[in-house]
ZAMARGU-4260 file (C-alpha; in steps of 0.2 Angstrom, whole numbers, plus 5000, padded with zeros to 4 digits):
<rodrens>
0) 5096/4967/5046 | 5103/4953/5037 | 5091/4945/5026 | 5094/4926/5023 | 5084/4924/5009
5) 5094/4922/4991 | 5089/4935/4980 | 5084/4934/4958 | 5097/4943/4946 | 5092/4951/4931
10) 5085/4970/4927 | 5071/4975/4935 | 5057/4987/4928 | 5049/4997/4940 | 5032/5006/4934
15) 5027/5024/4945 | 5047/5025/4952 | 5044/5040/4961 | 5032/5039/4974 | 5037/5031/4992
20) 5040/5013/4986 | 5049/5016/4973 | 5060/5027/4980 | 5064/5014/4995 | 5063/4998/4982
25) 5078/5009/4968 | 5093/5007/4980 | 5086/4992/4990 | 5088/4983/4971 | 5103/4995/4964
30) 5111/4985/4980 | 5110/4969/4977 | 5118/4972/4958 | 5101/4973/4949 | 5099/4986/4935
35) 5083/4996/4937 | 5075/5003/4925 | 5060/5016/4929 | 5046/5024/4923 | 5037/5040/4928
40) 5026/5053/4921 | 5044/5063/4924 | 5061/5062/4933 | 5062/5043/4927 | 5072/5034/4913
45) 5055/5031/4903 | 5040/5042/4902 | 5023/5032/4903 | 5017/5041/4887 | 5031/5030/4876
50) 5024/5014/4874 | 5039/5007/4861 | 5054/5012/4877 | 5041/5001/4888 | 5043/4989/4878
55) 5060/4987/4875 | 5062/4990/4893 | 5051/4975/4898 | 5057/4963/4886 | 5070/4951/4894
60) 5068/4959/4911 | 5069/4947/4924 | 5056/4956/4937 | 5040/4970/4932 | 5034/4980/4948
65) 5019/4988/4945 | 5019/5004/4958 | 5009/5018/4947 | 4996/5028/4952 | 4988/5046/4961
70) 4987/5046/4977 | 4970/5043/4985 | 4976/5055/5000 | 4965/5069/4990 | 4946/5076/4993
75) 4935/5063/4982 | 4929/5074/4970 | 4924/5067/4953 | 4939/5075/4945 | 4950/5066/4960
80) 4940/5049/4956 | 4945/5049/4937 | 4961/5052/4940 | 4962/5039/4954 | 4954/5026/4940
85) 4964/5033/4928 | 4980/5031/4933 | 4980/5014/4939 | 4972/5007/4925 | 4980/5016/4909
90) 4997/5012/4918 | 4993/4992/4922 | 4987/4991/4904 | 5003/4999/4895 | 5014/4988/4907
95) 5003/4972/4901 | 5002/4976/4884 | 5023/4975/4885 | 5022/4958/4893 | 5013/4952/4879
100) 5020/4958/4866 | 5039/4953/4872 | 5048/4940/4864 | 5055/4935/4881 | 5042/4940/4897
105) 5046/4944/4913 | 5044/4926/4924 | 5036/4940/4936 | 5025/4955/4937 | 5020/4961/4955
110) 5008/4975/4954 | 5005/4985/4968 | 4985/4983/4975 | 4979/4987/4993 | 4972/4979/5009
115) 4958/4991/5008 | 4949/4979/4995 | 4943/4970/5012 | 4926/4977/5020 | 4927/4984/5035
120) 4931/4972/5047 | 4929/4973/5067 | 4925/4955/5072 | 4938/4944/5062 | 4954/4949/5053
125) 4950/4945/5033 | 4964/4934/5023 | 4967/4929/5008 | 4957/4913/5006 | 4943/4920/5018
130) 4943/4939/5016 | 4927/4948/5011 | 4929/4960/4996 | 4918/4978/5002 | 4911/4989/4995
135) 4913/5007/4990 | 4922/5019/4979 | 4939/5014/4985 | 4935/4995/4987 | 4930/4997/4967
140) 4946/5005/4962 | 4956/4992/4972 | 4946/4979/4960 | 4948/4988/4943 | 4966/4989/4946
145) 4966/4971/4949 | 4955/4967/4934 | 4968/4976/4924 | 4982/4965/4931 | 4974/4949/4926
150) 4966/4950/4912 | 4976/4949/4898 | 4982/4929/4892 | 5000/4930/4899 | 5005/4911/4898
155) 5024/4916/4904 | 5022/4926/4918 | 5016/4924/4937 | 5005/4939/4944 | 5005/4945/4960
160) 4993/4958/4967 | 5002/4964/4984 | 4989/4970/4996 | 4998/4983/5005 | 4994/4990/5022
165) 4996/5006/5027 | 5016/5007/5023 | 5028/5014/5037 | 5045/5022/5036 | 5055/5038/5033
170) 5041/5049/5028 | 5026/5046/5020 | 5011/5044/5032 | 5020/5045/5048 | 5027/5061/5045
175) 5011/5071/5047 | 5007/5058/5061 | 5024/5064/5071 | 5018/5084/5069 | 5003/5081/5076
180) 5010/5072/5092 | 5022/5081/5097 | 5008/5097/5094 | 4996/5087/5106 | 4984/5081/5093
185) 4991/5063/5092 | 4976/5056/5100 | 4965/5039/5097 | 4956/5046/5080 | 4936/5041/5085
190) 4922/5037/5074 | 4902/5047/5075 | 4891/5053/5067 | 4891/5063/5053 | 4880/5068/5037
195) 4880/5064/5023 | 4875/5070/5005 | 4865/5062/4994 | 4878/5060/4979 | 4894/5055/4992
200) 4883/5041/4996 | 4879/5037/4977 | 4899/5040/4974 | 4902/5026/4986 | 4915/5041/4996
205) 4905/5041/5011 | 4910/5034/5028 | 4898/5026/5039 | 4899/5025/5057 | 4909/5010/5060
210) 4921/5005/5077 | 4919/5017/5092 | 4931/5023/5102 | 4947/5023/5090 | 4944/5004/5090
215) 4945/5000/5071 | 4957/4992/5068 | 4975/4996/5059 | 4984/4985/5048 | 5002/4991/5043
220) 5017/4986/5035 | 5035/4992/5035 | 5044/4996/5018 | 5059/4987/5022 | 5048/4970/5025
225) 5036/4979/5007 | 5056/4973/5000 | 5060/4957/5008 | 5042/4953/5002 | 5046/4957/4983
230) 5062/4948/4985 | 5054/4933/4992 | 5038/4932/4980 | 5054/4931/4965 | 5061/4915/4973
235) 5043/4907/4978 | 5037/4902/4964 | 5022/4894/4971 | 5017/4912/4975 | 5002/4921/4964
240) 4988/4930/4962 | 4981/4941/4978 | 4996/4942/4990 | 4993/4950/5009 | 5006/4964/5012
245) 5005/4967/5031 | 5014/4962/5047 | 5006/4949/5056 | 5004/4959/5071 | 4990/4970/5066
250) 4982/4984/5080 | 4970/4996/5082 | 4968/5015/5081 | 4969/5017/5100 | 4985/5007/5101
255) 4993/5015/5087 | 4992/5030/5091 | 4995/5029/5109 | 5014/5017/5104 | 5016/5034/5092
260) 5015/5046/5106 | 5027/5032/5118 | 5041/5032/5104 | 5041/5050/5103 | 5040/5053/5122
265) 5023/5064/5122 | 5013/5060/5134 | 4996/5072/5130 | 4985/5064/5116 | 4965/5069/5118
270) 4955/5059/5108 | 4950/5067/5091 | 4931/5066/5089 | 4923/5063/5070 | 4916/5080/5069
275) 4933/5087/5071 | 4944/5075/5059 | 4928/5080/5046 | 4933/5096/5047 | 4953/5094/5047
280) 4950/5082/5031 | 4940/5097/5021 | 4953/5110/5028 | 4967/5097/5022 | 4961/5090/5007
285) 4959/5072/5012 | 4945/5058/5016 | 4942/5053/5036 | 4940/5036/5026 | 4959/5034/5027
290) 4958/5034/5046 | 4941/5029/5049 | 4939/5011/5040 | 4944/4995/5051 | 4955/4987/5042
295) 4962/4971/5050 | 4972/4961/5038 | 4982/4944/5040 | 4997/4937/5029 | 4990/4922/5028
300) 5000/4918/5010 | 5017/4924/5018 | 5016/4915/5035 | 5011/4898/5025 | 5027/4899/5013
305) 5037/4907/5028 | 5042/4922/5023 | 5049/4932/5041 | 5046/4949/5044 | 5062/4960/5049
310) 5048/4973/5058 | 5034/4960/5063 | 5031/4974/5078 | 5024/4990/5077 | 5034/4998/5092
315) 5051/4992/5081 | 5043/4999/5064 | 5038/5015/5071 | 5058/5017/5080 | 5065/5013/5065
320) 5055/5024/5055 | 5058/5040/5067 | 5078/5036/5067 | 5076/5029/5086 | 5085/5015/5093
325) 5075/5000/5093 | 5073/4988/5109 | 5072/4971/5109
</rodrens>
């Protein structure tokens, strides 16, 4: 899609290079005529454990994009929940530490953050000026990681902490999705009862019975608008601190999955009760959490500054991201 908004010049550092981000952001940035510089605990130009090459790297850089940290698609276990904490916040910090000690700053760092930060929400979607923050173990990392974006003094450079939704596009959470429909298991994903144990519920992991019926609802973005977002967020100055990621259009779980199945042509998709996504989450090594919480999210920042999403429709976003045509 053409995309009318002018885009910044100047290098480009981006921090946790490898995951599905910053695999879409590289070339996206590579083609405008930006040099990108990466950094990764491997298979990037700069390691994370070398502070010196971070910050030469982020002095006189024109753009930082802060994208680091383990993925929270893992069993809660406390070795998982350290690690989780640990990654976002060590690699924040190095990345701030650079900004200040650079003779010439970045005039932006945008450091990745997440839409889950809002409570579960079933009756009114949650923005920026009127969100709730939630409570919980992941609620709390999405807060320390923010923490650790603003806390240090950085006179010369905006901050934007960019709440992502659920991000779709080739791969990441759709691929297992797409297995699952077209094996007949791609139904509304429902909430119930299920136990649970005294240090879950100290630990903050546990899910409580929430919307019924796959009716929680599902906020989502696509990486290609994840992009346009960053490039716009560069030329807006008036743009910082929290900064909703999501299309404007969220859904629920129901719909979700039923435009899934549409898109694929399957037309069998029994709903999957709790007890049974309990059960596939243990055998798979994952939290129902990701599934379960409603999460209904609104750009409110973007619409106001009017930013337009290339995939501001789920049915469009999911087409795309399967290699179908789109119809519009």
């Amino acid at each position: 899609m053409t995309d009318p908004t002018p885009l910044a010049s100047g290098p480009v550092v981006i921090g946790g290079s490898t995951g599905f981000m910053g695999q879409y952001l590289i070339p996206h940035l590579q083609s405008a005529g930006r040099e990108v510089i990466t950094i990764s605990r491997s298979g990037a130009d700069i390691s994370w454990g070398d502070q010196a090459a971070i910050d030469r790297a982020v002095d006189g850089a024109s753009l930082v994009i802060g994208l680091a940290g383990k993925s929270v698609n893992c069993r809660y276990t406390p070795e998982n929940r350290a690690a989780i904490f640990r990654s976002r916040l060590d690699t924040t910090s190095s990345l701030s530490s650079a900004i200040a000690r650079a003779a010439s700053p970045p005039p932006l760092w945008i450091n990745s953050s997440t839409a889950t930060i809002y409570r579960h929400a079933e009756e009114r979607p949650m923005t920026e000026s009127s969100g709730e923050i939630g409570t919980g173990f992941s609620v709390e990392v999405a807060k320390a990681w923010e923490r650790a974006l603003f806390a240090d003094d950085l006179p010369h450079t905006r901050r934007v902490a960019l709440r992502s939704a659920i991000v779709l596009g080739h791969g990441g959470v759709l691929g297992p999705l797409k297995n699952l429909a077209r094996l007949g298991l791609g139904g509304a994903q429902h909430d119930g009862r299920w136990p649970i144990s005294r240090a879950r519920r100290a630990a903050g992991t546990a899910h409580r019975p929430g919307a019924r019926r796959g009716r929680q609802r599902f906020s989502w973005v696509h990486v290609e608008d994840i992009a346009r977002i960053i490039d716009f967020l560069e030329v807006t100055p008036t743009l910082d601190g929290p900064v909703n990621a999501a299309s404007p259009n969220p859904t629920d779980n129901a719909d979700f999955m039923a435009t899934v199945r549409r898109v694929l042509g399957v037309r069998i998709g029994p709903p999957m009760p709790r007890w049974m996504l309990e059960l596939g989450a243990i055998a798979i090594r994952t939290e129902t959490e990701l599934i379960l919480k409603s999460r209904w999210v609104i750009p409110e920042k973007l619409t106001v500054a009017g930013f337009e999403f290339a995939y501001p429709d789920l049915e469009d976003a999911l087409r795309e991201s399967f290699d179908l045509e789109c119809v519009r």
